[in-house]
N, CA, C and O of each residue as an XYZ file, in Angstrom:
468
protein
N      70.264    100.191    126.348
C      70.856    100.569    125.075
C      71.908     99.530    124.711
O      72.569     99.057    125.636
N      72.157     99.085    123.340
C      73.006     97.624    123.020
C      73.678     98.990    121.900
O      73.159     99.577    120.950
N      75.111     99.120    122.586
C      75.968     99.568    121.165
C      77.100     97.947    120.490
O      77.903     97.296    121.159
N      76.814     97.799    119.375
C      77.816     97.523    118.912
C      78.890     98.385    118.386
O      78.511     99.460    117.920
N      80.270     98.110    118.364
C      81.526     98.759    118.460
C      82.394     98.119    117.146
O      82.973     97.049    117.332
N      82.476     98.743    115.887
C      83.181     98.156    114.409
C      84.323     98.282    114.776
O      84.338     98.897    115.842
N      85.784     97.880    114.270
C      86.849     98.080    113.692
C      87.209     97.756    112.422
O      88.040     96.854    112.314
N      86.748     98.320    111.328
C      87.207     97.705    110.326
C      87.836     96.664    109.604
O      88.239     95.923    110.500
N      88.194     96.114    108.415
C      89.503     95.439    107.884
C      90.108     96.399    107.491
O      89.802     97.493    107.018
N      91.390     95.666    107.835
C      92.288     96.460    106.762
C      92.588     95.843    105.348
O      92.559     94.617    105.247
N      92.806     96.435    104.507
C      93.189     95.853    103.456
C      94.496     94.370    103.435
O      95.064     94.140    104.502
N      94.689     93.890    102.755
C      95.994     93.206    102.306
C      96.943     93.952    101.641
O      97.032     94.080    100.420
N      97.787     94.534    102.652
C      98.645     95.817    102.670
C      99.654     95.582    103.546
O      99.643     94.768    104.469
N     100.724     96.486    103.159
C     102.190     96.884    104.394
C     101.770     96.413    105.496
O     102.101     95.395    106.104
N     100.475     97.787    105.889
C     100.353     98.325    106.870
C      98.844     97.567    107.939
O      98.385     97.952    109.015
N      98.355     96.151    106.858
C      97.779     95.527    107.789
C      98.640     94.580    108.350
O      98.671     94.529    109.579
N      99.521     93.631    107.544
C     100.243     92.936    108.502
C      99.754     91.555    108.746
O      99.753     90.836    109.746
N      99.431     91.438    107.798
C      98.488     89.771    107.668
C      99.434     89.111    107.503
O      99.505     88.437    108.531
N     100.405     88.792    106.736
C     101.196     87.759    107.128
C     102.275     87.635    107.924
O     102.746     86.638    108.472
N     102.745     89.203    107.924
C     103.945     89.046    108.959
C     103.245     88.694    110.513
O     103.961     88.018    111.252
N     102.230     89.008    110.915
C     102.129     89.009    112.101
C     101.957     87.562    112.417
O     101.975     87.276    113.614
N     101.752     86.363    111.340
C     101.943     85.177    112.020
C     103.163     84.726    112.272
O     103.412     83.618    112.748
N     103.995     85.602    111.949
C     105.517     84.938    112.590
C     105.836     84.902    114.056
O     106.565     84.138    114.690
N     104.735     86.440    114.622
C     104.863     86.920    116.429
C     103.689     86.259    116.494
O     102.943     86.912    117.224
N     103.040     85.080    116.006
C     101.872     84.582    116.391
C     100.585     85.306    116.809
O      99.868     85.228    117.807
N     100.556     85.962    115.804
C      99.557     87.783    116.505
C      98.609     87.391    115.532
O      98.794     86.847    114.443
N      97.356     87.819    116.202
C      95.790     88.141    115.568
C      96.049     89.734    114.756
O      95.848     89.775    113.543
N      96.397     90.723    115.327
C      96.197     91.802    115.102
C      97.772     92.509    115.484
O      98.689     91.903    116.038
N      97.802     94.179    114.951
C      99.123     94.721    115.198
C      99.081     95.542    115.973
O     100.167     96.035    116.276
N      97.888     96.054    116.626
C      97.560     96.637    117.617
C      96.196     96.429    118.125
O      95.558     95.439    117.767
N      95.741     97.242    118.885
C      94.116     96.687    119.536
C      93.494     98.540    119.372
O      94.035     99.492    119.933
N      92.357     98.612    118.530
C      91.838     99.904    118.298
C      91.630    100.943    119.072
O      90.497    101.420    119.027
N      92.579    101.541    119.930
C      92.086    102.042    121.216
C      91.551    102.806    121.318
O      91.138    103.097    122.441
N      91.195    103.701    120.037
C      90.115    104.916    119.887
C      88.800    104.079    120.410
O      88.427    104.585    121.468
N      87.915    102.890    119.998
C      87.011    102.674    120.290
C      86.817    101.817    121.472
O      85.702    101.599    121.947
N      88.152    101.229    122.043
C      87.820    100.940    123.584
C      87.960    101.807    123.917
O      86.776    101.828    124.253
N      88.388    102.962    124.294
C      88.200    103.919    125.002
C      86.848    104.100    125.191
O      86.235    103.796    126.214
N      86.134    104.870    123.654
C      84.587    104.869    123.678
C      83.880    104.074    124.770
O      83.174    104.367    125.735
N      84.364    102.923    124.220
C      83.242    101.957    124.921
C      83.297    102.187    126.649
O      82.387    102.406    127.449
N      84.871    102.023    126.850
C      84.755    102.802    128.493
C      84.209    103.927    129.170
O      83.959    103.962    130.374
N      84.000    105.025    128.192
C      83.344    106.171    128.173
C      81.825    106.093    128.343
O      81.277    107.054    128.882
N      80.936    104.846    127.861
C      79.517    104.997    127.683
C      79.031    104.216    129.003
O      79.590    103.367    129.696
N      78.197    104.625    129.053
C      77.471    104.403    130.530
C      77.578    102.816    131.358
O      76.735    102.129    130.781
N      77.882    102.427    131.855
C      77.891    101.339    132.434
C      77.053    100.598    131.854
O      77.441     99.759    131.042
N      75.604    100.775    132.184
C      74.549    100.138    132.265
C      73.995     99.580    131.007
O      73.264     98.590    130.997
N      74.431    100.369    129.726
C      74.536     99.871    128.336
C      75.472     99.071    127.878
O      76.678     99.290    127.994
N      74.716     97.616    127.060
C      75.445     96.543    126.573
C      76.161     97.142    125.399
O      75.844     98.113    124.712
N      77.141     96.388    125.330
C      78.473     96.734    124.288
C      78.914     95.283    124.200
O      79.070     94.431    125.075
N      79.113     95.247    122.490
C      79.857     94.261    121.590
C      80.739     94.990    121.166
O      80.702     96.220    121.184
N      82.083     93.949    120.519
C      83.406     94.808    120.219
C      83.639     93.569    119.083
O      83.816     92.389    119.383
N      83.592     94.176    117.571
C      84.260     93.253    116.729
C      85.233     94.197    116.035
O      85.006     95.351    115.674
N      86.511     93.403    115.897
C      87.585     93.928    115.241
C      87.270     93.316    114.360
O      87.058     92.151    114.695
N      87.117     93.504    113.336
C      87.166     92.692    111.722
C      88.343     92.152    111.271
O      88.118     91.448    110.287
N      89.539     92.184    111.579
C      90.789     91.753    111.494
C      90.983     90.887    112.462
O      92.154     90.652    112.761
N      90.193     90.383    112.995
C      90.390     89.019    113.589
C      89.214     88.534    114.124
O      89.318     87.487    114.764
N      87.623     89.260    113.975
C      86.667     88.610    113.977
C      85.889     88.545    112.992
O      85.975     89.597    112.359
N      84.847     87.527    112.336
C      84.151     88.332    111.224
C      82.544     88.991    111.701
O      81.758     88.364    112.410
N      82.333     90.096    111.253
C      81.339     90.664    111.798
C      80.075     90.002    110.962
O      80.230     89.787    109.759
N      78.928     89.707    111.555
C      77.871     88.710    111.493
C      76.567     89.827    111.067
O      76.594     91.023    111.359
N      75.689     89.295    110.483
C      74.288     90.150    110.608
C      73.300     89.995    112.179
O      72.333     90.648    112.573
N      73.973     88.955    112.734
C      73.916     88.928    114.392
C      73.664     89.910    114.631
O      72.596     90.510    114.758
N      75.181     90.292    114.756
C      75.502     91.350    115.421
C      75.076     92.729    115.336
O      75.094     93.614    116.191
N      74.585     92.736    113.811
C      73.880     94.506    113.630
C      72.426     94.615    113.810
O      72.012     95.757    114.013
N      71.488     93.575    113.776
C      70.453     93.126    114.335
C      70.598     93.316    115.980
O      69.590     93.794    116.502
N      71.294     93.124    116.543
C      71.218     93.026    117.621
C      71.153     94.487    118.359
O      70.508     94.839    119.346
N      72.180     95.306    117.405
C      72.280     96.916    118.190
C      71.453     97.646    118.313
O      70.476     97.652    117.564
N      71.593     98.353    119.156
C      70.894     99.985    119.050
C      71.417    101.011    117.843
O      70.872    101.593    116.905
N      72.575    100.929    118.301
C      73.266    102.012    117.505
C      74.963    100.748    117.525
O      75.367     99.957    118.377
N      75.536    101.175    116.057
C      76.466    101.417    115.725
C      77.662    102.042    115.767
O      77.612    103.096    115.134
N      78.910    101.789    116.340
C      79.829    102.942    116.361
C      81.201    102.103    115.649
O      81.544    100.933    115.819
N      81.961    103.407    114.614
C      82.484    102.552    113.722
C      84.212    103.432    113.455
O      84.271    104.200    112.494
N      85.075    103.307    114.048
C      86.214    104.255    113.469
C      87.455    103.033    112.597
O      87.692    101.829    112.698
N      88.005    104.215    111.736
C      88.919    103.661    111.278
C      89.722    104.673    110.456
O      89.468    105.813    110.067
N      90.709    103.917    110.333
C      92.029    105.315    109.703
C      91.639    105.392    108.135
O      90.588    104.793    107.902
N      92.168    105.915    107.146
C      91.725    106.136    105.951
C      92.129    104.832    104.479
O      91.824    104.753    103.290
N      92.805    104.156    105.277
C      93.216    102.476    104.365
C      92.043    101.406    104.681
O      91.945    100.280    104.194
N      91.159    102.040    105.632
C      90.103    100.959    106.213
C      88.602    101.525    105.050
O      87.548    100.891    105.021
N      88.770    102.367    104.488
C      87.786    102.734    103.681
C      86.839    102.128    102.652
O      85.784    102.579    102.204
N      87.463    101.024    102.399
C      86.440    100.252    101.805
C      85.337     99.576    102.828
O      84.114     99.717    102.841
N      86.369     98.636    103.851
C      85.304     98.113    104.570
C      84.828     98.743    105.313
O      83.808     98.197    105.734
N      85.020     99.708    105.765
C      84.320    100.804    106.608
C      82.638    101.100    105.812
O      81.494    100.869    106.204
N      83.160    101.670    104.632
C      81.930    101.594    103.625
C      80.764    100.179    103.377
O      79.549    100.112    103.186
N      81.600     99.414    103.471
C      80.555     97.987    103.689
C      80.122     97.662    104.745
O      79.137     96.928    104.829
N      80.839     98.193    105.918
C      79.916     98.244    107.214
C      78.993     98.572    107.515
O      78.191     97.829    108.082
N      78.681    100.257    107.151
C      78.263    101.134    107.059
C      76.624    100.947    106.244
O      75.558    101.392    106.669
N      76.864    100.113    104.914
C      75.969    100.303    103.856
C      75.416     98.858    104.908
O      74.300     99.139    105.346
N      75.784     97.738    105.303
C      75.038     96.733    105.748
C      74.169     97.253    106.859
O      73.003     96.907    107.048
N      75.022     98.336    107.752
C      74.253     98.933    108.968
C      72.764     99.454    108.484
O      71.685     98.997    108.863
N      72.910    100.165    107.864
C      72.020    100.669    106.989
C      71.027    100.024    106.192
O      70.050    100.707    105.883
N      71.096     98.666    105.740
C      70.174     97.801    105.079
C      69.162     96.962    106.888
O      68.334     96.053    106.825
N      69.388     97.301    107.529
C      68.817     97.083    108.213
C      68.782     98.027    109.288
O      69.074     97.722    110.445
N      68.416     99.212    108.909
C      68.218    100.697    109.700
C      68.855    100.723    111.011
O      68.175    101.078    111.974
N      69.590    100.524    111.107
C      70.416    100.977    112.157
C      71.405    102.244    111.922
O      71.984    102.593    110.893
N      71.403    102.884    113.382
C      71.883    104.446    113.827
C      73.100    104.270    113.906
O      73.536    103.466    114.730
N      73.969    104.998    113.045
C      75.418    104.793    112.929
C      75.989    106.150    113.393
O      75.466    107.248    113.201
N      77.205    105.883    114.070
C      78.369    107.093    115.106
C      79.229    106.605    114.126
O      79.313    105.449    113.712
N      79.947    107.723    113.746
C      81.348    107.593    112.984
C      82.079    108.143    113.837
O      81.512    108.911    114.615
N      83.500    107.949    113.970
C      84.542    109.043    114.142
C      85.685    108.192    113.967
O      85.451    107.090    113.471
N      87.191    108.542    114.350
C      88.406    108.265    113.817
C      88.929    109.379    112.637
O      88.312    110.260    112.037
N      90.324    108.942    112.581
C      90.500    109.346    111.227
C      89.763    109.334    110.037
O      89.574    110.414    109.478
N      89.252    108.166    109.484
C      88.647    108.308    108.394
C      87.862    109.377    108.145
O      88.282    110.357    107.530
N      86.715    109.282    108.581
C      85.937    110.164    109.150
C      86.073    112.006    109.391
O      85.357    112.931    109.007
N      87.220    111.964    110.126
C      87.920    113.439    110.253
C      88.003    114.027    109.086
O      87.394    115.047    108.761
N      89.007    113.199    108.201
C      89.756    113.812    106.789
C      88.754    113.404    105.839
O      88.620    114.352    105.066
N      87.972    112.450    105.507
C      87.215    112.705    104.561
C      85.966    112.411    104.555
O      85.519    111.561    103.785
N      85.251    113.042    105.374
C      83.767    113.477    105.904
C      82.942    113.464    104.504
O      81.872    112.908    104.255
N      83.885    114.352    103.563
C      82.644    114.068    102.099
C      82.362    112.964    101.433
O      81.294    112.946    100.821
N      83.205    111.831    101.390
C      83.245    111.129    100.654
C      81.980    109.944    101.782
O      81.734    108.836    101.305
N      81.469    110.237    102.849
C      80.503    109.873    103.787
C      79.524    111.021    103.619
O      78.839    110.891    104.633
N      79.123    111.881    103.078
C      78.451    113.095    102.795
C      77.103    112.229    102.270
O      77.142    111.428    101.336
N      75.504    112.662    103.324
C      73.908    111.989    102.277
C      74.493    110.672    103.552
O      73.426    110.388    104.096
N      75.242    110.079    104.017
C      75.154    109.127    104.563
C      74.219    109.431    106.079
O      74.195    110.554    106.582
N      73.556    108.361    106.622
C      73.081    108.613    108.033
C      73.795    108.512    108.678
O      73.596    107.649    109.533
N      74.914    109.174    108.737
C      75.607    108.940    109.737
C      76.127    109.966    110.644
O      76.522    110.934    109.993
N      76.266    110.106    111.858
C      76.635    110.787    113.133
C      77.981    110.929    113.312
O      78.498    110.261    114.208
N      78.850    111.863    112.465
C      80.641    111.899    112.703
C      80.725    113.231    113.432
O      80.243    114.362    113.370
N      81.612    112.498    114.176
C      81.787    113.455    115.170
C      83.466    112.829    116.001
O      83.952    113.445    116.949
């Protein structure tokens, strides 16, 4: 089984931190730990990719390559979450939601193939 593992972008906002964080010489303002966790959680023996979109760019590689999809993000990540999502999908791949986004607004992902939980 090959999961790839999303983290969204964040917008160009407060609360992504795109420019301040080159002052602490930082890629990112934290590291997504809802979905490393996941990934520590799934079976050994299944391959796992990990793109943060805030400091990698995610490729059609990479969604070609999966089994399944797994994608969280808080509710400011909602656009690209949605463009993740719709690319996953142009090339039928099985998408896992969860995170915040997901939690609080499940409808606005409502008709989607997607697995939130």
């Amino acid at each position: 089984m090959k999961v790839l593992l999303v983290y969204p972008q964040f917008p160009v906002t407060f609360w992504g931190f795109k420019y301040a964080l080159k002052f602490i010489s930082r890629k990112s303002a934290s590291p997504p730990l809802g979905l490393l966790t996941i990934a520590a959680m799934l079976p050994e023996e299944w391959e796992k990719h990990f793109i943060d979109m805030n400091t990698s760019r995610l490729k059609d590689k990479h969604i070609r390559w999966a089994d399944y999809v797994f994608i969280s993000g808080m509710a400011l990540q909602r656009r690209s979450a949605r463009e993740v999502i719709e690319r996953c999908k142009a090339f039928g791949k099985k998408i896992v939601a969860g995170g915040p986004l997901f939690t609080i607004e499940p409808e606005i992902f409502a008709g989607s193939t997607l697995e939130i939980g």
